[in-house]
C-alpha positions in Angstrom: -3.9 15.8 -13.3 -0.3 15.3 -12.4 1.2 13.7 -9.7 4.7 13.5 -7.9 6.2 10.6 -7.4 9.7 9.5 -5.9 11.9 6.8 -6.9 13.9 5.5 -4.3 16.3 3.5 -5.2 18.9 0.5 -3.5 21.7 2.5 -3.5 20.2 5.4 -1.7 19.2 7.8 -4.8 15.9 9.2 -5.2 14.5 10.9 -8.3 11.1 12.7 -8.6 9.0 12.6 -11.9 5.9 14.0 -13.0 3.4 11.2 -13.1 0.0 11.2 -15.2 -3.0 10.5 -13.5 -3.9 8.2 -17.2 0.3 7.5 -17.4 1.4 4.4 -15.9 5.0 4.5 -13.3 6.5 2.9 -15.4 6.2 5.2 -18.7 6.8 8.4 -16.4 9.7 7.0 -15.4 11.3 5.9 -18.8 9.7 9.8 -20.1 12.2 10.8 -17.8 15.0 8.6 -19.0 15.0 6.3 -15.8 15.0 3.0 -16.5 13.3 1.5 -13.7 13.0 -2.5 -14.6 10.6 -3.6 -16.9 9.9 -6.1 -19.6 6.2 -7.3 -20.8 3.9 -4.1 -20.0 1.3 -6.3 -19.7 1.3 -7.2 -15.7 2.2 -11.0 -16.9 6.2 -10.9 -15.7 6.8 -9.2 -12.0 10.1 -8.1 -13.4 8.5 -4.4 -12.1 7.6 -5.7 -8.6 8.3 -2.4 -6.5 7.2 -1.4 -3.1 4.2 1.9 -2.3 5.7 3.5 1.0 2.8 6.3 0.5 0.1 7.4 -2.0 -3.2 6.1 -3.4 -3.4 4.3 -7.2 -5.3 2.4 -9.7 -3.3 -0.6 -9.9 -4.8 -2.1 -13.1 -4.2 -5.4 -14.1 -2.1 -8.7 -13.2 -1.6 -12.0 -13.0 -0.9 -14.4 -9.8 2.5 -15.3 -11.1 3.3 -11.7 -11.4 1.9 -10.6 -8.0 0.4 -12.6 -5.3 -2.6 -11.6 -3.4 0.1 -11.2 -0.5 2.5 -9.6 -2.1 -0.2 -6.5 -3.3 -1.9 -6.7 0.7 1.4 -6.1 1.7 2.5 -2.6 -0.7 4.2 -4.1 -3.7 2.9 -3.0 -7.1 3.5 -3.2 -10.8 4.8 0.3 -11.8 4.1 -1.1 -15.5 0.3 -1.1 -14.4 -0.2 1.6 -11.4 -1.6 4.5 -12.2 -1.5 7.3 -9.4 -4.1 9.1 -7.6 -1.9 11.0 -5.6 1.7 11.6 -5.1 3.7 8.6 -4.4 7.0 7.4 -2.6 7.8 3.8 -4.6 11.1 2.1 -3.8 12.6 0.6 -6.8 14.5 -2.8 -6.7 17.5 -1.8 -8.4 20.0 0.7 -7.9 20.1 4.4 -9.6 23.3 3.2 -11.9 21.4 0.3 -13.6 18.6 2.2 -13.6 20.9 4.8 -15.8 20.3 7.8 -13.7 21.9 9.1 -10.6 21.5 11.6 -8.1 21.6 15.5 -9.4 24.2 17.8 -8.5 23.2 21.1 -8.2 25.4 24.8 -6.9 24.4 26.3 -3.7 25.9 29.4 -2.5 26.2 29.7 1.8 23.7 32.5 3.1 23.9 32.3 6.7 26.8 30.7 9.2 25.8 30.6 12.5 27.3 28.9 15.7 24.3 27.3 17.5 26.9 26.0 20.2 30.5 25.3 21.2 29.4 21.3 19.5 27.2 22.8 16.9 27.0 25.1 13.5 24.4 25.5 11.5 24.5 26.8 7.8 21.8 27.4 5.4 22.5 27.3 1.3 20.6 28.9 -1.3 20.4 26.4 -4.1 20.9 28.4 -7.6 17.9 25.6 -9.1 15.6 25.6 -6.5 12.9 24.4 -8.9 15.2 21.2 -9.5 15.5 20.2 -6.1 13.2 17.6 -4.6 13.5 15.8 -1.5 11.8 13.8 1.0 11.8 15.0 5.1 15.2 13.3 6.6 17.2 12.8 3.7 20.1 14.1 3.0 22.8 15.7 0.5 26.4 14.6 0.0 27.9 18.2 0.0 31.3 19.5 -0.9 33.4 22.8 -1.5 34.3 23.2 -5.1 37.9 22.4 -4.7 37.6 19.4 -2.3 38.1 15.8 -3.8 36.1 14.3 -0.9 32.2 15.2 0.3 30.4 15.3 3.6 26.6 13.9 3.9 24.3 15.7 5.9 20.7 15.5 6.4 17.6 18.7 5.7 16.7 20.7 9.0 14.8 22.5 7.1 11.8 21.7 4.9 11.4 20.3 1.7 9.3 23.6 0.9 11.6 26.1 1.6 13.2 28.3 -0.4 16.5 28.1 1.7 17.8 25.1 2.8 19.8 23.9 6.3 21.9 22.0 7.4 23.6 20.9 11.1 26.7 20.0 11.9 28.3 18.4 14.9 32.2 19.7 14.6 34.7 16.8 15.0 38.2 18.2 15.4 40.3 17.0 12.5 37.1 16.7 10.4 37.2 18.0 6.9 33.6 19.3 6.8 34.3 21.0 10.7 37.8 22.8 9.9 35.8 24.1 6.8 33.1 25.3 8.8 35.3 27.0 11.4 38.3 28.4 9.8 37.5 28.8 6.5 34.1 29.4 5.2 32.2 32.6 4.7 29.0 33.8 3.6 28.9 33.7 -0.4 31.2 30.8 -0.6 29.9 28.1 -3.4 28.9 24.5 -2.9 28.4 21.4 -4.7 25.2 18.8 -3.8 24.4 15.8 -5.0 21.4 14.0 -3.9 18.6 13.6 -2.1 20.0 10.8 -1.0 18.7 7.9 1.5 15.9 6.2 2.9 15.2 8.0 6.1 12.2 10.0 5.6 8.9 10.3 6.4 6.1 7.9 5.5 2.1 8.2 5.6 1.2 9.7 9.1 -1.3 7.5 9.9 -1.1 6.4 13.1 0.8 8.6 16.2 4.4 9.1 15.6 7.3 9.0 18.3 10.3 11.1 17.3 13.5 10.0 18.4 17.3 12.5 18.2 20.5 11.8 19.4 22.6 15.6 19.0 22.8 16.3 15.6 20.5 13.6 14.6 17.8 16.2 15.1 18.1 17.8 11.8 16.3 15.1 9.9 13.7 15.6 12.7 13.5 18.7 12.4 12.8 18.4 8.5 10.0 16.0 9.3 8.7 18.6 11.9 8.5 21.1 9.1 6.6 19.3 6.5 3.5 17.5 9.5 3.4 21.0 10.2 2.1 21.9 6.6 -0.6 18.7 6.9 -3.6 20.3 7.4 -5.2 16.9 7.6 -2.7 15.8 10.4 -4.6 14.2 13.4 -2.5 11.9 15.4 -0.1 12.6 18.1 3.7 13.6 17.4 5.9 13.1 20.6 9.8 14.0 20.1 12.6 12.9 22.7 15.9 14.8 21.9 18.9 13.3 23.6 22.3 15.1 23.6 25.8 14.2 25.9 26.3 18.3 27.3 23.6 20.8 28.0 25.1 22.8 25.7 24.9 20.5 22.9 21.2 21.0 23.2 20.2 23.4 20.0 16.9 24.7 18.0 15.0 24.7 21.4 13.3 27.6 20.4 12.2 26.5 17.0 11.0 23.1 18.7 9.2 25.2 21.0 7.5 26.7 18.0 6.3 23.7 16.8 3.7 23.3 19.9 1.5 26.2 18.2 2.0 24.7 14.5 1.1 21.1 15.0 -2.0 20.5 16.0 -0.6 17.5 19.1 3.1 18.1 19.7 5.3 17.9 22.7 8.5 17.6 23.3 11.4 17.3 26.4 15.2 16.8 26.2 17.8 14.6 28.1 20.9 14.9 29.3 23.4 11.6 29.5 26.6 14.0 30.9 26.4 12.4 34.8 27.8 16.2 36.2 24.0 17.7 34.1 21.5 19.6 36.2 19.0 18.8 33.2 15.8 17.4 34.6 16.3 14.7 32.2 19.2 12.4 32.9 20.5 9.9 31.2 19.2 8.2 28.2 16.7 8.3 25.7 15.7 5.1 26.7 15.5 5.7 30.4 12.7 8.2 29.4 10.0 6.5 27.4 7.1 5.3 28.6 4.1 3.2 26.8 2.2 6.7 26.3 4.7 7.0 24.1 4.7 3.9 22.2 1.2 4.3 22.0 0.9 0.0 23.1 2.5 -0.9 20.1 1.1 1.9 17.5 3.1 4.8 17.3 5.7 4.5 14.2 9.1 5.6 15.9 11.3 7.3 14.0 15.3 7.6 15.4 18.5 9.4 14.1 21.5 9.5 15.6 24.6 8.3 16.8 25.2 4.1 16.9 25.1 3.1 20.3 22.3 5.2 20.7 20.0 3.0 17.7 21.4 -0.1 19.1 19.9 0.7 22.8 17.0 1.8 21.1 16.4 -1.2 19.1 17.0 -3.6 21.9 14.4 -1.9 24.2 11.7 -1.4 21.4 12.7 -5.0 20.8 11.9 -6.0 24.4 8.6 -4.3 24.8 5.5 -5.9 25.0 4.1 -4.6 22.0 7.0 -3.5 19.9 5.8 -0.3 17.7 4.7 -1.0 14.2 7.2 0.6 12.5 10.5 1.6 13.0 12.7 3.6 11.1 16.2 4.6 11.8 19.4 6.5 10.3 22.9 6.6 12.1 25.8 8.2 11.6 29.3 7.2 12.1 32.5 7.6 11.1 33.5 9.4 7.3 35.9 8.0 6.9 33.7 4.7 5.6 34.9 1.6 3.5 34.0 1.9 -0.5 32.7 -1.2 -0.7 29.8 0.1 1.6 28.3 2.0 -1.1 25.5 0.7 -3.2 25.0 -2.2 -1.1 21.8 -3.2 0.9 22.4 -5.8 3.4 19.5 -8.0 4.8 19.4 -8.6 8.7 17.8 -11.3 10.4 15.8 -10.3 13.6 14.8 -13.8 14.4 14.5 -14.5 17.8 14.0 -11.5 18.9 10.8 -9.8 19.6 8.1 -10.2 16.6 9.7 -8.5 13.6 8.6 -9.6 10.5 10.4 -7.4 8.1 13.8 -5.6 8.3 16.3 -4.1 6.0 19.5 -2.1 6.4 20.8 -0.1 3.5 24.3 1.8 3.9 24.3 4.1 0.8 27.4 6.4 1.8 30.3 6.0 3.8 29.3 6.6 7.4 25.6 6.8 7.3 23.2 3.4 7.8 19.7 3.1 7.1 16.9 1.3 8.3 13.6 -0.6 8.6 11.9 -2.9 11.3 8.4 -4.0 11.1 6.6 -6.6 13.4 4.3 -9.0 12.3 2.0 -8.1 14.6 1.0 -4.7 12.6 0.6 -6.6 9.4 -1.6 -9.0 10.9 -3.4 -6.6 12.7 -4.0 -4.5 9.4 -5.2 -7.6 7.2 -7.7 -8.5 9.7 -9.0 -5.4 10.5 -9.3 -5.3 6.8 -11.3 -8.4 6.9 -13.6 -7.0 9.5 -14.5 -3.7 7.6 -15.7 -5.9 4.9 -17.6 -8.2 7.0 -19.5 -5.2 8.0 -20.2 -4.8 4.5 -21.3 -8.4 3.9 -23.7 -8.5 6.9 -25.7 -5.2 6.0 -25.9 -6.4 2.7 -27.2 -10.3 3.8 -28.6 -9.6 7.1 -32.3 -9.3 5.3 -31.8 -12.1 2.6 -30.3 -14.9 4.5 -32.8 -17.8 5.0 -33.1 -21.0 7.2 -31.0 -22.9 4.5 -28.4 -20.3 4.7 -28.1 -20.6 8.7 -28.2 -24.3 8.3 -25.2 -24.4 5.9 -23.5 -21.8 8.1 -24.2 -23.9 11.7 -22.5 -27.0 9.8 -19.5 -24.6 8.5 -19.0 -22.9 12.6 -19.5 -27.2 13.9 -16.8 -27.7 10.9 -14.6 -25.2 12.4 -15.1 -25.5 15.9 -14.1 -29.2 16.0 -10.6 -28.2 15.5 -10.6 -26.3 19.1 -10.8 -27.4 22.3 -11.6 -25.0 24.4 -8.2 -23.0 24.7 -6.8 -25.2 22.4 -6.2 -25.8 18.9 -6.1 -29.3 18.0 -5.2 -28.9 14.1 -3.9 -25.4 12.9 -3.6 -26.2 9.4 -7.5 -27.8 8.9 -9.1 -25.2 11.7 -7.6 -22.5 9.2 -9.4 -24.5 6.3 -12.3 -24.4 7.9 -12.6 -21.1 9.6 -11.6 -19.6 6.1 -15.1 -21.2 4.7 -17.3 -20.3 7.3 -16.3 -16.5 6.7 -15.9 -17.0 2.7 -19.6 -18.0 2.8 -21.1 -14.7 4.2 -18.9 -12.7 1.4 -20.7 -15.7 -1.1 -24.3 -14.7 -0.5 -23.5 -11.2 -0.6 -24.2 -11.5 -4.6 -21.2 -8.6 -4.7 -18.2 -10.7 -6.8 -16.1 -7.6 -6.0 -16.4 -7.7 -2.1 -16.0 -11.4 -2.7 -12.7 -10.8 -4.6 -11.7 -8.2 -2.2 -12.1 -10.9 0.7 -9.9 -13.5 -1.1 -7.5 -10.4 -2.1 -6.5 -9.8 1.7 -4.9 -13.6 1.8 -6.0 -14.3 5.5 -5.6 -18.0 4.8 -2.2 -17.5 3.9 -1.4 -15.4 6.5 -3.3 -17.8 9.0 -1.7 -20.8 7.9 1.6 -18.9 8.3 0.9 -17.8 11.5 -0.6 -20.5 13.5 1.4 -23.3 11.9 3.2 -24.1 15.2 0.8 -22.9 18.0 -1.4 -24.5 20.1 -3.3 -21.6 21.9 -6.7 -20.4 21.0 -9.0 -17.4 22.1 -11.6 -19.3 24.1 -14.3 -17.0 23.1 -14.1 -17.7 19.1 -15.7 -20.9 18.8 -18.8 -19.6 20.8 -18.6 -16.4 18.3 -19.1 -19.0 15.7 -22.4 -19.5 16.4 -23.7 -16.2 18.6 -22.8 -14.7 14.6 -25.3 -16.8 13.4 -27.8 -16.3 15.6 -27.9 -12.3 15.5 -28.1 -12.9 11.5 -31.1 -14.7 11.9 -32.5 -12.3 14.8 -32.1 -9.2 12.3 -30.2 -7.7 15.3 -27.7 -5.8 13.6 -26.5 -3.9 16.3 -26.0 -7.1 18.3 -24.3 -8.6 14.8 -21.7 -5.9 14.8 -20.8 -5.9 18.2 -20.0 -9.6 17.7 -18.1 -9.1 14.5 -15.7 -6.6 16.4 -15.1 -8.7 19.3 -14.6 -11.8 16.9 -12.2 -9.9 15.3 -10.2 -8.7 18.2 -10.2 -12.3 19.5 -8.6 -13.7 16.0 -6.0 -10.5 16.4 -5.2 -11.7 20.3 -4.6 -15.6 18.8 -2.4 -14.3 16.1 -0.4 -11.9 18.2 0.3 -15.2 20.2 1.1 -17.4 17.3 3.5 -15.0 16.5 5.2 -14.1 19.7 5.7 -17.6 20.3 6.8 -18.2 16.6 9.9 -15.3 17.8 10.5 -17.0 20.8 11.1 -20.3 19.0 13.4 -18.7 16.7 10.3 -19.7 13.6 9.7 -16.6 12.6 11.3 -15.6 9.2 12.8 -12.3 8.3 12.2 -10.8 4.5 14.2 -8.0 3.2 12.0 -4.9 1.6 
């Protein structure tokens, strides 16, 4: 079976290849003359360290000094061993020119010009090789008449399954792409693209997604719109907030509208920041959300638009209590950008300021930024959830074959543990991680299963632990109790009882880490690591 997969590289290119399900990344990509880095083939270097956005894979085989534990918990695989299972969106850690490939340039020929508004026109091209264009929803094309020495970039409204594809543009008087579009263009007139280009799209919708446009920003939304509403499988909540200066600069209503029968939870309102608006919705975009948005923390936002509005954005995601998982954003600004802004990707320390844990910005074309944030509170919450699903594994496969030796040695492991805390307090992070990290190890021991034992020691949590409550003093007060209660329901055979406590245990160890962390922010401690 074949599989798709996209490269995304540094620089803002991505290429699709045909992947064997029995073919490694790595050999796809070099079958397609794209020489992604590589060196032994044998999952002993790292030199093809990459990072998954989306899609399942046999990963095969590696050493420690080629991947960590932490590194593959995290996303990052070795294309030179994974093997997909389904399509894929891998970003490579080079750029397209090193990689000796580039983004394709294909003709397109303008089928429909159409002014949505007195701010807004909206063209649609019918690529000549459809077949050879592949892109992900919200990227975009650097597009240009045949005769110009300069291009314009503009991002998909439409779908990266349609035949025809769209495009919105806000016109800018003087602007080379606007005067074309107004004085000078007709249906039938050829174009040159070149792309897909950037690192705005859409990832895995997993978890409820908050959609965020500022005017013509909404036509990467509107691609990502298009392709949830071909997931059969989607079931979380999509929630769009489309913020333009004028009333009239408001466009696509209609087809937004549309999207409320298509997607299975969608909803949608506009706002108005003109002051002399009747628009129900004044303002900003910011002035407008609401925690049912941000879903406390686990909706993935995604933004696009101008500047000022992703810097207001940021700042007030950054200020909330529980800052969303993941946030992705694009902004224009002006064309006219610096050359040495291409093929760069810049890293950006968030320290300080809320609980990010990750963040990159890429500027792959003149006028257009990319971007990343992630807090550390999702990755901690996803490793220890982790560690409970296993858990709940372990217990119904020991609950019966435990005996009083095997409670004795636990009680000594939870006394072990628990003499590092003090009621609220937690006298020695560093031993208490130790310590807590055999007491739960044990349970995965007796299971007699060496591969839900590796896949406990796989998920790092002593790493992440030791990382984490390094410089914190505060302790759920109901964990140490949970210790033992654990033990006690194992030897009861109560395994209703054992599973209730192995949830709230594990909610407890999320709330101590969400405070190690927030306080680690505060402090300035937490570190910042470009993706």
């Amino acid at each position: 079976m074949t599989h798709q997969i996209a490269l995304a590289f540094e620089d803002g290119v991505t290429r699709f290849i045909d992947c064997e399900e029995d073919q490694t990344v790595a050999d796809a990509a070099y079958q397609a003359r794209i020489n992604i880095p590589f060196d032994c083939r044998d999952g002993a270097c790292g030199t093809c360290k990459s990072f998954c956005e989306s899609g399942d894979f046999d990963e095969g085989e590696f050493i420690e000094d080629a991947l960590s534990d932490e590194e593959f918990a995290e996303g990052y695989i070795l294309t030179c061993q994974t093997k997909p299972k389904t399509d894929m969106v891998v970003q490579i850690a080079t750029t397209s020119v090193l990689a000796k490939t580039g983004a394709s340039t294909l003709l397109g020929t303008i089928e429909t010009l159409e002014r949505l508004s007195e701010s807004t026109v909206k063209f649609s091209v019918k690529i000549e090789e459809r077949d050879k264009l592949n892109y992900l929803p919200g990227q975009y094309m650097n597009i240009s008449a045949p005769d110009w020495d300069d291009h314009r970039s503009y991002s998909f409204s439409s779908g990266p399954s349609d035949d025809v594809v769209t495009f919105l543009v806000k016109l800018t008087r003087g602007g080379l792409m606007s005067e074309y579009l107004t004085d000078v263009a007709k249906v039938g007139d050829r174009l040159n693209l070149t792309g897909p280009m950037g690192s705005f799209f859409l990832r895995e919708p997993l978890d409820p997604i908050l959609l965020l446009a500022g005017g013509t920003g909404l036509a990467p939304v509107m691609s990502i719109l298009e392709k949830l509403s071909e997931d059969e499988l989607l079931d979380v909540p999509v929630r769009l907030i489309y913020g333009a200066t004028f009333d009239y600069d408001l466009v696509e209503l209609e087809k937004l509208d549309a999207f409320k029968t298509r997607l299975p939870d969608f909803d949608y309102f506009t706002v108005v920041s003109d002051p002399e608006s009747d628009h129900p919705h004044k303002g900003f975009v910011t002035d407008h959300m609401t925690d049912e948005h941000l879903h406390n923390g686990e909706a993935d936002v995604y933004l696009c638009g101008p500047p000022p509005m992703v810097e207001a954005v940021r700042q007030f995601l950054n200020k909330q209590e529980n800052p969303p998982q993941n946030f992705y954003y694009e902004k224009f600004s002006s064309a006219a950008g610096s050359n040495d802004s291409l093929n760069m990707t810049v890293e950006r320390s968030e320290a300080g300021e809320g609980d990010s844990a990750r963040s990159g910005v890429a500027i792959s074309t003149p006028g257009i930024e990319t971007g990343e944030i992630h807090n550390a509170k999702a990755d901690s919450h996803a490793q220890f959830n982790a560690r409970m699903a296993l858990e709940l594994g372990a217990v119904e496969l020991t609950i019966d074959t435990l005996d009083e030796d095997d409670f004795k040695h636990m009680t000594e492991l939870a006394n072990k543990a628990n003499s590092f805390i003090d009621g609220e307090k937690l006298l020695d992070p560093v031993a208490y991680t130790e310590a807590n990290n055999e007491y739960h190890e044990y349970l995965f021991e007796r299971t007699g299963n060496p591969e839900l034992l590796a896949a406990y020691r796989n998920l790092n949590i002593v790493d992440v632990m030791r990382k984490r409550l390094a410089n914190t003093t505060w302790m759920q007060p109901n964990i140490a109790q949970e210790h033992h209660d654990i033990i006690e329901a194992m030897r009861n055979g109560d395994k209703d009882k054992l599973r209730e406590l192995v949830r709230n245990h594990n909610e407890h160890a999320i709330s101590t880490m969400d405070s190690a962390i927030v306080e680690q922010a505060e402090k300035g401690a937490l570190e910042v690591t470009e993706k």
